[in-house]
TIGULO-480897 format. One record per residue: z, x, y of N, C-alpha, C in turn; residue number from 1; residue in three letters. Coordinates in steps of 0.001 Angstrom, whole numbers, m for minus. Atoms other than C-alpha are relative to their C-alpha. Layout:
BEGIN
((Z X Y) (Z X Y) (Z X Y) NUM "ALA"),
...
//
This chain:
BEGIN
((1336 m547 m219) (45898 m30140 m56307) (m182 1376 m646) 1 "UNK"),
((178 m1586 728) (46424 m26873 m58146) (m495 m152 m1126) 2 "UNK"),
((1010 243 1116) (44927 m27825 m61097) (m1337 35 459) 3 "UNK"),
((1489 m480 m643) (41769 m27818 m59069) (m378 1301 742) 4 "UNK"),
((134 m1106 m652) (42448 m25029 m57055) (138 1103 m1346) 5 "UNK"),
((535 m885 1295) (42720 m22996 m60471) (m1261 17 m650) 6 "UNK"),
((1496 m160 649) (39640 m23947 m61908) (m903 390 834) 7 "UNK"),
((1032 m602 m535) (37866 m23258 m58893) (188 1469 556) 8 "UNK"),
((62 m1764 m392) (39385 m19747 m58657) (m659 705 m963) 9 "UNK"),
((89 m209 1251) (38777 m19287 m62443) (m2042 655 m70) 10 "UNK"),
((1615 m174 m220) (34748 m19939 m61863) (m277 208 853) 11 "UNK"),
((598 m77 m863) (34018 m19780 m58498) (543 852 706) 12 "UNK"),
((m124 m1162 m1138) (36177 m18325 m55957) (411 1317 m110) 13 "UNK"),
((m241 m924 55) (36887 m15459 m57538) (m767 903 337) 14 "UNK"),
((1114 m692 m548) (33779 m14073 m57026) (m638 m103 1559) 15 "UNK"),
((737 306 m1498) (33272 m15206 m53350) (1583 1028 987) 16 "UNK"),
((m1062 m1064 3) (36781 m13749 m52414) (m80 1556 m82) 17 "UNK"),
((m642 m1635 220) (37726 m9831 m51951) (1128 52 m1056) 18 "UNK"),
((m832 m305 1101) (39582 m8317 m54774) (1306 m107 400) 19 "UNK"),
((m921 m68 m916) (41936 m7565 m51895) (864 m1198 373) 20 "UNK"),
((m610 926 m498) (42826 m11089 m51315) (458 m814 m1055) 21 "UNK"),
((m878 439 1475) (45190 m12664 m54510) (m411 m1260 212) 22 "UNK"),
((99 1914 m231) (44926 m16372 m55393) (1565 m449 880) 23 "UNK"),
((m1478 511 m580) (48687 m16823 m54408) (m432 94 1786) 24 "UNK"),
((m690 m145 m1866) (48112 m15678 m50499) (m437 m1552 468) 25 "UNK"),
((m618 1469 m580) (48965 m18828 m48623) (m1537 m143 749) 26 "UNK"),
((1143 238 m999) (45848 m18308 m46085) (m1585 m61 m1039) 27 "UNK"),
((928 m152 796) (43481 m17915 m49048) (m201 m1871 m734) 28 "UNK"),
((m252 1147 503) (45065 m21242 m50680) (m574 m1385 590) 29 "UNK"),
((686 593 m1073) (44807 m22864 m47532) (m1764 m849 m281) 30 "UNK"),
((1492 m174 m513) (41164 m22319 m46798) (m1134 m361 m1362) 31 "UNK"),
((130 7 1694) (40410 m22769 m50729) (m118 m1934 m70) 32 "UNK"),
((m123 1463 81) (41604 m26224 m50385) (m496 m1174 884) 33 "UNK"),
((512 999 m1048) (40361 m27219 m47415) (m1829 m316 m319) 34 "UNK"),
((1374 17 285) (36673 m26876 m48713) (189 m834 m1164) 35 "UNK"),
((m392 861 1082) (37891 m28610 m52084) (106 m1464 244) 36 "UNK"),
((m796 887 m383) (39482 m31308 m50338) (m1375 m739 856) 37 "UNK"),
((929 1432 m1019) (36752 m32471 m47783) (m1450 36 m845) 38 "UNK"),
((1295 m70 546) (34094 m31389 m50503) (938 m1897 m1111) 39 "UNK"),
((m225 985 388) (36052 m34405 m52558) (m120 m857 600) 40 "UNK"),
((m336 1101 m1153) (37117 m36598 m49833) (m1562 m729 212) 41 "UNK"),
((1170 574 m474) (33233 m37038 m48756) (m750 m561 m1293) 42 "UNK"),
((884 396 1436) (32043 m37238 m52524) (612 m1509 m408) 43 "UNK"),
((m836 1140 106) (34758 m40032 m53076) (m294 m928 1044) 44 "UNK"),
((222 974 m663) (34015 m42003 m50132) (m1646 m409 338) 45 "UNK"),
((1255 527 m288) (30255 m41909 m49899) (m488 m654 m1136) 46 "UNK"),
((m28 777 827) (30213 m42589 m53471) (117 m1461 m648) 47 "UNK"),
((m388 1068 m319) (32476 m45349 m53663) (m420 m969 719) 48 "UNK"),
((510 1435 m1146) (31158 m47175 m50598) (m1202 m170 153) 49 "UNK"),
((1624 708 901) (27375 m47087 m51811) (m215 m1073 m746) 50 "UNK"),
((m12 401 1762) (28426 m48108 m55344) (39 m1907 635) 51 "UNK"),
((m407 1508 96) (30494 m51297 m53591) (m1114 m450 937) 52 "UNK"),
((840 964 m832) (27720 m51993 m50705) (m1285 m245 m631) 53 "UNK"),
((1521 27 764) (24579 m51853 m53381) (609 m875 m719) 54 "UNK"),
((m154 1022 865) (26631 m53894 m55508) (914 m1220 313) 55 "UNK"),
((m1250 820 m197) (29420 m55822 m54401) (m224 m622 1524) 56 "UNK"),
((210 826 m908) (28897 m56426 m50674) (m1033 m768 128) 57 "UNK"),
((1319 1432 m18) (27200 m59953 m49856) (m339 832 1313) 58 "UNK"),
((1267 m820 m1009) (24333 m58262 m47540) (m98 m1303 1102) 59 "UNK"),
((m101 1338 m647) (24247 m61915 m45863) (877 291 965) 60 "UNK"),
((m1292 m569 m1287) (27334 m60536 m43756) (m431 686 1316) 61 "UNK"),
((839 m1306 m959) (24878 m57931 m42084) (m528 m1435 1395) 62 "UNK"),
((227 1497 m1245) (24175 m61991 m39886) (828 m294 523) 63 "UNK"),
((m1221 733 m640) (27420 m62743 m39209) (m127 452 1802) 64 "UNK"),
((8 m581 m1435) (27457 m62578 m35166) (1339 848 683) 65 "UNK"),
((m845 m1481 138) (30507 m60000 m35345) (m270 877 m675) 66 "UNK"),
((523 m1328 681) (28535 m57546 m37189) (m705 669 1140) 67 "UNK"),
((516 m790 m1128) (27864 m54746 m34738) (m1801 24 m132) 68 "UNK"),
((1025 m126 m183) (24347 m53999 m34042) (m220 1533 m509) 69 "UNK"),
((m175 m1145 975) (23652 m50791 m36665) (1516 321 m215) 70 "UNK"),
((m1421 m159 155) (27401 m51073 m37690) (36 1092 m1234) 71 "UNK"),
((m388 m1665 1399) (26801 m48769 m41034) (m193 1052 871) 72 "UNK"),
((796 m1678 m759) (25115 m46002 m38944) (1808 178 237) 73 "UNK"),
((m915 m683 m938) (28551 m46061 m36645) (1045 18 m814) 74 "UNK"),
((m874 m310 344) (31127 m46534 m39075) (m87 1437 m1060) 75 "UNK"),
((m27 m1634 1141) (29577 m43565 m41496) (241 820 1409) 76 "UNK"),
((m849 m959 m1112) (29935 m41585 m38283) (1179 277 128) 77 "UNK"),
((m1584 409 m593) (33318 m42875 m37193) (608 1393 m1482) 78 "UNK"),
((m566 m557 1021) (34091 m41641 m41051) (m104 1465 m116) 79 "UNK"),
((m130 m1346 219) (32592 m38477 m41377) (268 774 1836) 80 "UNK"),
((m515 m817 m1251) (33454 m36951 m37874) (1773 m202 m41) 81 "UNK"),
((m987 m126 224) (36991 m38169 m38685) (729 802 m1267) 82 "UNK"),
((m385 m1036 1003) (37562 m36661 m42301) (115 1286 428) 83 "UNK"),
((m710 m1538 m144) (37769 m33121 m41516) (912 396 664) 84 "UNK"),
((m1513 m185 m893) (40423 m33635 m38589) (1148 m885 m589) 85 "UNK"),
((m1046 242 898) (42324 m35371 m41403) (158 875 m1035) 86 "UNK"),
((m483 m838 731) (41954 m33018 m43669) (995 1542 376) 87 "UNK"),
((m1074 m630 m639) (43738 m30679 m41808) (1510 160 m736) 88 "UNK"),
((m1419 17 130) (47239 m31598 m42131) (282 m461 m1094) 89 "UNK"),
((m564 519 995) (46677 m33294 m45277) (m202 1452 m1067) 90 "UNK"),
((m151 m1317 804) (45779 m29849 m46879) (1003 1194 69) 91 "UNK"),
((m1460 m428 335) (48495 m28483 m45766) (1020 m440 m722) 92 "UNK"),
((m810 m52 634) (50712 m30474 m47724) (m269 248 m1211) 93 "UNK"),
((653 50 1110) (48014 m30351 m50728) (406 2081 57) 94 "UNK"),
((m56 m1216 m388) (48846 m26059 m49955) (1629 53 m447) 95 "UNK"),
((m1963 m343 339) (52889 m26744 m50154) (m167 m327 m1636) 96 "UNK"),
((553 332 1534) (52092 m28286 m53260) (m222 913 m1038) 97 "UNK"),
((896 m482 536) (50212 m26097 m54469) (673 1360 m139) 98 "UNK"),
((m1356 m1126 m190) (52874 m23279 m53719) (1148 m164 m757) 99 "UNK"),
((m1863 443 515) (55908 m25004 m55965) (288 m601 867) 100 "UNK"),
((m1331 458 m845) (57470 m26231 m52965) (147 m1903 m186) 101 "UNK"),
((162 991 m428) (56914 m30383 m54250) (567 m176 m1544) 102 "UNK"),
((m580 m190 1258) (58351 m31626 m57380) (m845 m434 m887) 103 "UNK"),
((833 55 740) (55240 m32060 m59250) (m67 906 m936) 104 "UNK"),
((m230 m1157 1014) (55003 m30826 m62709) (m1213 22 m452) 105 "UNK"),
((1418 m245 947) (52361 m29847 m65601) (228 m1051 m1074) 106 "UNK"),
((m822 148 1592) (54116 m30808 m68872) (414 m1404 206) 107 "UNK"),
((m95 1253 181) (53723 m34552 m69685) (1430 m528 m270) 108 "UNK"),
((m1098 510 599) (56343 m34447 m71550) (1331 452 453) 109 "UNK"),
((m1260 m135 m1183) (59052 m33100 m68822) (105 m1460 346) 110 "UNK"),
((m548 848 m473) (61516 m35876 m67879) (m447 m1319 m735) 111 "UNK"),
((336 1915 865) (60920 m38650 m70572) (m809 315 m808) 112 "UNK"),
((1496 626 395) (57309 m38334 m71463) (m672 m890 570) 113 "UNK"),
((820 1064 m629) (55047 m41361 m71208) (1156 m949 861) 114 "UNK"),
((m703 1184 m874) (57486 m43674 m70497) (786 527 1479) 115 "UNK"),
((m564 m513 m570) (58688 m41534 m67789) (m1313 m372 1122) 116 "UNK"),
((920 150 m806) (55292 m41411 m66351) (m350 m1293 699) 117 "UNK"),
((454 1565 m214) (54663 m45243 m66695) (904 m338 931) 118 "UNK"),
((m850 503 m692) (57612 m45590 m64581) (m443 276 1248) 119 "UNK"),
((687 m905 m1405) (56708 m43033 m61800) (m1393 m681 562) 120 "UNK"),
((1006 768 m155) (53106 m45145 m61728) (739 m1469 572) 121 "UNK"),
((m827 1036 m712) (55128 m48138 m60836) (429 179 934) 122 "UNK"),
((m207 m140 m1128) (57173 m46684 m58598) (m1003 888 1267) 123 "UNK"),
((712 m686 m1117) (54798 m44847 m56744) (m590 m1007 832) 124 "UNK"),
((510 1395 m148) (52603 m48034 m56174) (1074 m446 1151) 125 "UNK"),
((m712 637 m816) (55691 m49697 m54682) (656 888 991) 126 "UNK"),
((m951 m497 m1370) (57538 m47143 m52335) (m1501 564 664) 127 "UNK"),
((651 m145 m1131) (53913 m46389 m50860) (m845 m1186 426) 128 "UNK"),
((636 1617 m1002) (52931 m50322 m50183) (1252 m260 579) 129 "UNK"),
((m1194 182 m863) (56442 m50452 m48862) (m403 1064 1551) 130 "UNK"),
((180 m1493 m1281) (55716 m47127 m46516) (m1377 m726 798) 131 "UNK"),
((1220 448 m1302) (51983 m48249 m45452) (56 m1363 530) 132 "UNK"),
((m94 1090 m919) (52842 m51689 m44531) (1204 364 1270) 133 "UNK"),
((m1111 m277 m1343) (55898 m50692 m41940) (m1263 929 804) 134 "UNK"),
((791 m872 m1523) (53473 m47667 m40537) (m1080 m1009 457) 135 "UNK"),
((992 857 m645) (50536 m50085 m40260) (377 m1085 810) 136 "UNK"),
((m716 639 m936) (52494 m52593 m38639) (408 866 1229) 137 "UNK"),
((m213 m384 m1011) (53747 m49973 m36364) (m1310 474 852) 138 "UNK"),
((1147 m537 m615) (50477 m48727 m35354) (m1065 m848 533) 139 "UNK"),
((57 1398 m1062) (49790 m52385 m34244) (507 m70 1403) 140 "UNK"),
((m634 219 m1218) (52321 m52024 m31466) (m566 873 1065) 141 "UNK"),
((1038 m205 m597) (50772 m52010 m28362) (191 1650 559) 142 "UNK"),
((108 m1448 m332) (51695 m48063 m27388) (m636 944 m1208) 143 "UNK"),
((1226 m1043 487) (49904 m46621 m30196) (m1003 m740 m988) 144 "UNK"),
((828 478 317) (47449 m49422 m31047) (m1496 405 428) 145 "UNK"),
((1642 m533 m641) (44873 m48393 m28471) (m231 1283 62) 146 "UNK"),
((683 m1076 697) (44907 m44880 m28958) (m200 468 m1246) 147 "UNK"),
((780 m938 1740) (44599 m44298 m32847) (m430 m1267 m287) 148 "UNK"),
((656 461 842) (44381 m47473 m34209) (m1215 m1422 m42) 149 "UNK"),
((757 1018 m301) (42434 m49981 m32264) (m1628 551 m46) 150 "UNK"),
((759 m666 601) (39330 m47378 m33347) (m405 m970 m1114) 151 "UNK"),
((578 457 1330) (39071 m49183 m37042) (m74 m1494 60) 152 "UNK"),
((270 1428 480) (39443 m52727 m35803) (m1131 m524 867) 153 "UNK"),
((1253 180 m585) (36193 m52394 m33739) (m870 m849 m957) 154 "UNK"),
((674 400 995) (34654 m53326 m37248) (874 m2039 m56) 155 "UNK"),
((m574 1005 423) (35940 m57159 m37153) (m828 m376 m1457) 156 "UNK"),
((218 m202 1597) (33609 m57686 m40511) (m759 1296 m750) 157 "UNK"),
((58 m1460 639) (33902 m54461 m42009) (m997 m534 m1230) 158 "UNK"),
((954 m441 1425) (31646 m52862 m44569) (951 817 m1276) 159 "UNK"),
((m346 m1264 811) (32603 m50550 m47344) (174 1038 1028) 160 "UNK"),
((113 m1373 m1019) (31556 m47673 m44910) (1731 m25 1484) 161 "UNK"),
((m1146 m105 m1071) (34398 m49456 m42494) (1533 782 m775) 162 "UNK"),
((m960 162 837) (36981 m48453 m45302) (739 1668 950) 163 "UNK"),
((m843 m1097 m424) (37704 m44472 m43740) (m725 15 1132) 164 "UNK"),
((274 m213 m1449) (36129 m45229 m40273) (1247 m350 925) 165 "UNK"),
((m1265 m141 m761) (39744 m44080 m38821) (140 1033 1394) 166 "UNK"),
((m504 m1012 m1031) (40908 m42319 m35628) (799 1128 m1149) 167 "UNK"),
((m580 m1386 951) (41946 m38981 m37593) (1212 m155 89) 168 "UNK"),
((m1544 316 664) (45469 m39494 m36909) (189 m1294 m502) 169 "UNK"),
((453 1550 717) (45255 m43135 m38229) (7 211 m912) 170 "UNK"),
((m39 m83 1883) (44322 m41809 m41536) (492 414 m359) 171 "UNK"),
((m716 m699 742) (46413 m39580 m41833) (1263 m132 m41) 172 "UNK"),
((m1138 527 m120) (49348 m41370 m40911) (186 m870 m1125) 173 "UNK"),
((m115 1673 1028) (48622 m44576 m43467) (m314 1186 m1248) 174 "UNK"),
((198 m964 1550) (47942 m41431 m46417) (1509 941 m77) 175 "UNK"),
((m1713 m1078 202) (51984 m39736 m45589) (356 m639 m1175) 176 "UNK"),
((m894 713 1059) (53734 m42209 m47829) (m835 713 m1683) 177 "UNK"),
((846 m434 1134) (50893 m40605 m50654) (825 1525 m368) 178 "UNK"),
((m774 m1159 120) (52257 m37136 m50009) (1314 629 63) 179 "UNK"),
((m1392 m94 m8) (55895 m37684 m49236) (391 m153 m1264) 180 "UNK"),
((m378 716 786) (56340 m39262 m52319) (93 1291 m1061) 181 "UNK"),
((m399 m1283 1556) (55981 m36054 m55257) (930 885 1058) 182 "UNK"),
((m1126 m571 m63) (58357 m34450 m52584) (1664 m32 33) 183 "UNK"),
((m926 446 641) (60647 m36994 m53336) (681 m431 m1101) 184 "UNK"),
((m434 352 1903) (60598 m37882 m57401) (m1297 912 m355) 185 "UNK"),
((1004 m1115 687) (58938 m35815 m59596) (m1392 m1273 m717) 186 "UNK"),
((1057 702 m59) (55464 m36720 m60424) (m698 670 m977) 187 "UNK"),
((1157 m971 470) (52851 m35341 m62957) (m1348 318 317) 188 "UNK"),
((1309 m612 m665) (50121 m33312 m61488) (m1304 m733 m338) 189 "UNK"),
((1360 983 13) (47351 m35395 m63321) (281 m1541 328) 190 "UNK"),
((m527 1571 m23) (49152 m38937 m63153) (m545 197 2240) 191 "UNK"),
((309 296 m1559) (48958 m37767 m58737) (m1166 m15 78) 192 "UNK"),
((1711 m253 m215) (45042 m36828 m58981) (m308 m1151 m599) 193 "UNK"),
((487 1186 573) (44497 m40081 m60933) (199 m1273 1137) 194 "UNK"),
((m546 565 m1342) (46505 m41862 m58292) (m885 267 1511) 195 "UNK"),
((257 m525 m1371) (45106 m40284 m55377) (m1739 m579 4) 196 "UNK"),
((1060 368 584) (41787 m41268 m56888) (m436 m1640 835) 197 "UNK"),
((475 1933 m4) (42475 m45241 m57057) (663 249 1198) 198 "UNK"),
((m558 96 m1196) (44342 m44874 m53669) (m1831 m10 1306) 199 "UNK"),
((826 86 m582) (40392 m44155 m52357) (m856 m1006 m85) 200 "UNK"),
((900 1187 487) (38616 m46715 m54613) (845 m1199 839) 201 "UNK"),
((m257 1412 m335) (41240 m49429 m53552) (m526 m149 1856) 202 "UNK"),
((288 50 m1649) (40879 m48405 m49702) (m2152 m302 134) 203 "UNK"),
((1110 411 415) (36792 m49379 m50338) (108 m1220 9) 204 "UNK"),
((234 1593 246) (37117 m52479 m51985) (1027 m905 921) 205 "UNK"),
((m1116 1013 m912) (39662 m54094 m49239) (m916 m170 788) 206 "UNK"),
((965 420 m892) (36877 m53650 m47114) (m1503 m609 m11) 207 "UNK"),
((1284 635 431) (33816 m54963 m49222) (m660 m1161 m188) 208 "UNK"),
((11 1540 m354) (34375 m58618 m48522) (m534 m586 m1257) 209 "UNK"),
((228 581 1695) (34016 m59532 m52636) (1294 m385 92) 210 "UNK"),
((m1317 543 238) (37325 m61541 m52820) (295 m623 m1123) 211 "UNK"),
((m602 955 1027) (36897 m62361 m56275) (1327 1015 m704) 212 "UNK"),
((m1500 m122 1084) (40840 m62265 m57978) (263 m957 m875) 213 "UNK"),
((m219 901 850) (41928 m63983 m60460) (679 m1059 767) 214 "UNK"),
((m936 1725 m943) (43236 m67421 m59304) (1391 67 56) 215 "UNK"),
((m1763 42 163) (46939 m66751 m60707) (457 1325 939) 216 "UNK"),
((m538 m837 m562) (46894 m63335 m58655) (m257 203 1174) 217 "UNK"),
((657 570 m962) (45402 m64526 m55299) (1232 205 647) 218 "UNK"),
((m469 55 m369) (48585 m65105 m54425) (1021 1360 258) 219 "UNK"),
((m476 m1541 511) (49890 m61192 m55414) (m574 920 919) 220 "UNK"),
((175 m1585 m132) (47850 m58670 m54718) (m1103 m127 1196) 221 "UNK"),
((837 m451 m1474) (46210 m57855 m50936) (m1064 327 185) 222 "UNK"),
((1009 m343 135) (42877 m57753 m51890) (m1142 m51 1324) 223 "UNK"),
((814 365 m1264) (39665 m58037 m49418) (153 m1123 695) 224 "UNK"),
((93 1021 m748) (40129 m61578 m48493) (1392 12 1163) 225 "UNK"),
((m1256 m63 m1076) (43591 m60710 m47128) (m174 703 820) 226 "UNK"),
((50 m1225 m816) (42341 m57200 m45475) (m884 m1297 1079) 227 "UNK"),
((936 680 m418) (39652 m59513 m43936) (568 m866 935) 228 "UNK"),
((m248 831 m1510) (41687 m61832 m41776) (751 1145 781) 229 "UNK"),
((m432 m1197 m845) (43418 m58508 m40759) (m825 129 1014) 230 "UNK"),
((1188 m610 m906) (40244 m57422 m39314) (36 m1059 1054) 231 "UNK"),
((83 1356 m530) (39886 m60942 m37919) (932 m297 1042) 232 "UNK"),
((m1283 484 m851) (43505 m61742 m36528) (920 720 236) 233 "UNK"),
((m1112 m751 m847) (45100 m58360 m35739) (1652 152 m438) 234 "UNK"),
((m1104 m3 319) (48617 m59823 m36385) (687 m493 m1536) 235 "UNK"),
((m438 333 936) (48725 m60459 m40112) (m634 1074 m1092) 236 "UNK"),
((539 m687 889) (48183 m58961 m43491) (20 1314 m332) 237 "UNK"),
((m76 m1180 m242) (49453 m55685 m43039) (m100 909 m1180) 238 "UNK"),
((m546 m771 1668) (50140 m54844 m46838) (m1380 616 m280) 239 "UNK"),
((765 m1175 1080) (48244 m52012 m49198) (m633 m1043 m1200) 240 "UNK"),
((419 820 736) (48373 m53707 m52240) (614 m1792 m694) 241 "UNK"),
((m564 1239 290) (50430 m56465 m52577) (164 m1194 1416) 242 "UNK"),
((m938 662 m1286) (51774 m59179 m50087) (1328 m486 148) 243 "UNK"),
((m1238 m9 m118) (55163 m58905 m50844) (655 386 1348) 244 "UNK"),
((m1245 34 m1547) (56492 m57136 m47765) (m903 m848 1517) 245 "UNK"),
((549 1360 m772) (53804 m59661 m45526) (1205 m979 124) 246 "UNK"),
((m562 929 m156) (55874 m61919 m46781) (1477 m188 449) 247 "UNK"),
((m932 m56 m391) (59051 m60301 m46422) (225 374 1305) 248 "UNK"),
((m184 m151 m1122) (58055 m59138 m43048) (m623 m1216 1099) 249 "UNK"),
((22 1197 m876) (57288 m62768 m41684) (m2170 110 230) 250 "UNK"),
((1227 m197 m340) (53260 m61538 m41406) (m936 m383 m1020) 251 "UNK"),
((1425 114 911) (51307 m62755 m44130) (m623 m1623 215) 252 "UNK"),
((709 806 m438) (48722 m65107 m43885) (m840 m636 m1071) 253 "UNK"),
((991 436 969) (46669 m67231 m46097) (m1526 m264 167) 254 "UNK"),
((1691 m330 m302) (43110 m66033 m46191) (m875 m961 23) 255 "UNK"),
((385 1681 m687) (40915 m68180 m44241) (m1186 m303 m1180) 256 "UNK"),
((681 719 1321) (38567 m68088 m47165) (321 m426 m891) 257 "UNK"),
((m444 782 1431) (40807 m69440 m49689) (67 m1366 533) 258 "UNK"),
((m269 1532 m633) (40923 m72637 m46894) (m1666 m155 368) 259 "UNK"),
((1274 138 m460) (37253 m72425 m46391) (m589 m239 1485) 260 "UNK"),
((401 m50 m1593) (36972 m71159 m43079) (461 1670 104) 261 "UNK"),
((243 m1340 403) (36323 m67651 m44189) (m1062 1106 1106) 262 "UNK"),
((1164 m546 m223) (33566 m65190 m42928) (m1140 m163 m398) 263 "UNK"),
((932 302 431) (31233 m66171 m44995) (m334 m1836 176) 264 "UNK"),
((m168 1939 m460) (31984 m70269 m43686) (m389 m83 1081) 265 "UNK"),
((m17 m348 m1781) (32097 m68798 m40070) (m2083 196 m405) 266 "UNK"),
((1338 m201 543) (28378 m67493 m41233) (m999 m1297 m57) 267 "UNK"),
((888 993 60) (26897 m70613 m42859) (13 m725 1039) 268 "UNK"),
((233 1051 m1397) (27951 m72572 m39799) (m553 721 1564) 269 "UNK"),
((1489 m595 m837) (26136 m70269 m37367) (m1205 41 m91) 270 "UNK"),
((1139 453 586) (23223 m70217 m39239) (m242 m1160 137) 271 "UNK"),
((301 1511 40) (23012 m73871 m39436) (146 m436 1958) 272 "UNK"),
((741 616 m1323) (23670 m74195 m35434) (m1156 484 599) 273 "UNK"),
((951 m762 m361) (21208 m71375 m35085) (m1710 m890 m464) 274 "UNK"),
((793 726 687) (19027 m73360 m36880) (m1080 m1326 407) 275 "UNK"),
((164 1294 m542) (19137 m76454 m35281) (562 275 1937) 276 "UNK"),
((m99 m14 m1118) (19247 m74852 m31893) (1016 m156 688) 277 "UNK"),
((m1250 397 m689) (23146 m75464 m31071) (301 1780 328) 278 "UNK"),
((m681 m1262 48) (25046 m72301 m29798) (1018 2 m1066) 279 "UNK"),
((m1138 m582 1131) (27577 m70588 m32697) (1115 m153 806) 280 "UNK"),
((m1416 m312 m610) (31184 m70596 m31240) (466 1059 m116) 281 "UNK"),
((m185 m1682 m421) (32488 m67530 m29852) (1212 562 m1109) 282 "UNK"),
((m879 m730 858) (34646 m65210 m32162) (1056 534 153) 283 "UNK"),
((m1332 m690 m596) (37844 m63837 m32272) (m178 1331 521) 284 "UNK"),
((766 m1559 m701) (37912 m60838 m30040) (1358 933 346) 285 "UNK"),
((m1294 m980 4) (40511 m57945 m29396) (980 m719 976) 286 "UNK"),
((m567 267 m1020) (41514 m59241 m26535) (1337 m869 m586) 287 "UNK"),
((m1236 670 172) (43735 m61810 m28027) (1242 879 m1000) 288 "UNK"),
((m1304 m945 500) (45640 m59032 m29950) (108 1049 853) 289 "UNK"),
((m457 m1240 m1622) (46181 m56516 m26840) (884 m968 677) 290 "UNK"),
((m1032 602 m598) (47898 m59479 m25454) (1344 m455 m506) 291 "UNK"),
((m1017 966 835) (50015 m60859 m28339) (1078 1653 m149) 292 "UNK"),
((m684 m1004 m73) (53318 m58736 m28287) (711 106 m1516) 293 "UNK"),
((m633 68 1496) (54456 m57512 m31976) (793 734 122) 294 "UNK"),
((m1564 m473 343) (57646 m56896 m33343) (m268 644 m1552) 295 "UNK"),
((m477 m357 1422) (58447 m54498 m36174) (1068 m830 m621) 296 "UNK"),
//
C-alpha cells in the first residue's frame, strides 16, 4: 500500500498535515491509510456490485421466495456499517507494510524478474484458497458460526451487494491468508495491489448468480454456482477459487444448477405453482445447518 500512501502524500496530504508531523510517523501512516483504504474498499465494492447487478445479475431472482423482502437495502447496510470495523485491523497490517516490516518489494526485477513474479501469482492464488477454505470451514462450526458468521448466510440467494455483507470479524478473518502471505514470500508491491484488486472483483461475482464457465472448467474453478449451494446448504462448497480442497476436504458438492434443480429451477417451479394456485414448497432454512454437526 505504500505506493499509494506516497502519492497521496506527494499531492495531497502534505498539505492537510502539519509540517511538524513527517510522512514516516507511524500514527500519521496509520490514519493516512485508514482513509485510503475505506475510501478504496467502498469505491471497489459499490462499483463492482452495481457493474455485476445492472449487468450480470438475472433480476428474476429478486421472486425467488428466499429473497428477503428489500434484501439490497439490508445487505448494502450489513456492508457498509461493517467495512470500517474491518478496516481497522486490516490497516494495520497495510501500516506494517508500509513500514518495511513485510517482504514486499519495488524492483520487478528483484528475485528472478517476470518469471519470478508469474510464479508468486500462482502461488499466492493457491496458499490463500488453501487458507480461506480451512478458516471458512472453521467458521461453520457451531461455536463461532452464530456469532460472526451466520450474519452473511441470512442472504440464502445472495446479490452482488451480499458479496461484503460480513460480521466485521468474518471479513476480516477470510482476508488474513491475503496479508499473511507478502509476510511470508516476497511479493511485488504492484503484482499485491493488482491481486488485492481481483481478490474484490472475484468476491462479487461468487455472489451474482451468472454461473456461466466454460464447460471444461465447471468442474475447476468455485465460481457462483458453487458459492450458491453454499448459501443454500451451509455444509458444502467452502473453497475461494477452486474446488480442489472441497474435494480434498470431503465437502464439495455438485451445483444443483448443473443438475437442474438450481435457484433459478427452484424459481420457475414456484412461479408455475403460484400460477396455477398450488403452494411453492418450503425452502431450505438455517435451521437444518445449526443442527448438522461439522467436522474440520
Amino acid at each position: 500500500m505504500d505506493p499509494i500512501l506516497y502519492y497521496a502524500d506527494e499531492y495531497v496530504l502534505d498539505k492537510v498535515y502539519p509540517e511538524a508531523l513527517p510522512r514516516d510517523d507511524m500514527f500519521r501512516q496509520y490514519a493516512s491509510l485508514f482513509v485510503l483504504t475505506g475510501l478504496g474498499a467502498l469505491t471497489m465494492y459499490l462499483g463492482f456490485a452495481f457493474a455485476n447487478y445492472t449487468w450480470l445479475f438475472d433480476k428474476r431472482l429478486l421472486k425467488h421466495p428466499m429473497f428477503l423482502k428489500e434484501q439490497i437495502k439490508l445487505e448494502l447496510e450489513c456492508a457498509l456499517h461493517a467495512m470500517p470495523w474491518m478496516a481497522g485491523p486490516t490497516v494495520a497490517v497495510f501500516t506494517a507494510e508500509a513500514r518495511g516490516h513485510s517482504l514486499l518489494y519495488d524492483d520487478w526485477r528483484e528475485h528472478g524478474g517476470l518469471p519470478f513474479m508469474a510464479a508468486s501469482f500462482v502461488a499466492f492464488f493457491l496458499f490463500t484458497d488453501c487458507c480461506i477454505y480451512w478458516i471458512h470451514r472453521w467458521l461453520h462450526h457451531p461455536v463461532l458460526y452464530a456469532p460472526l458468521h451466520k450474519l452473511h448466510h441470512k442472504w440464502k440467494v445472495p446479490s452482488p451487494f451480499a458479496s461484503h455483507a460480513f460480521h466485521p470479524m468474518d471479513g476480516f478473518l477470510q482476508s488474513v491468508p491475503y496479508h499473511v502471505y507478502p509476510f511470508l514470500f516476497p511479493l511485488h508491491k504492484g503484482l499485491y495491489l493488482g491481486l488485492f484488486t481481483f481478490v474484490n472483483i472475484w468476491t462479487v461475482s461468487i455472489h451474482d448468480g451468472d454461473y456461466r464457465v466454460p464447460k471444461c472448467l465447471q468442474a475447476i474453478i468455485n465460481g457462483s454456482a458453487h458459492h450458491s449451494d453454499h448459501h443454500l446448504k451451509f455444509t458444502c462448497n467452502y473453497g475461494e477459487y477452486l474446488t480442489l480442497w472441497d474435494r480434498i476436504g470431503g465437502s464439495f458438492h455438485n451445483p444443483l444448477h448443473y443438475q437442474g434443480k438450481g435457484i433459478h429451477d427452484q424459481l420457475a417451479s414456484h412461479l408455475a405453482k403460484t400460477k396455477t394456485g398450488g403452494k411453492a414448497k418450503d425452502a431450505t432454512t438455517d435451521s437444518g445447518h445449526e443442527s448438522a454437526e461439522l467436522s474440520a
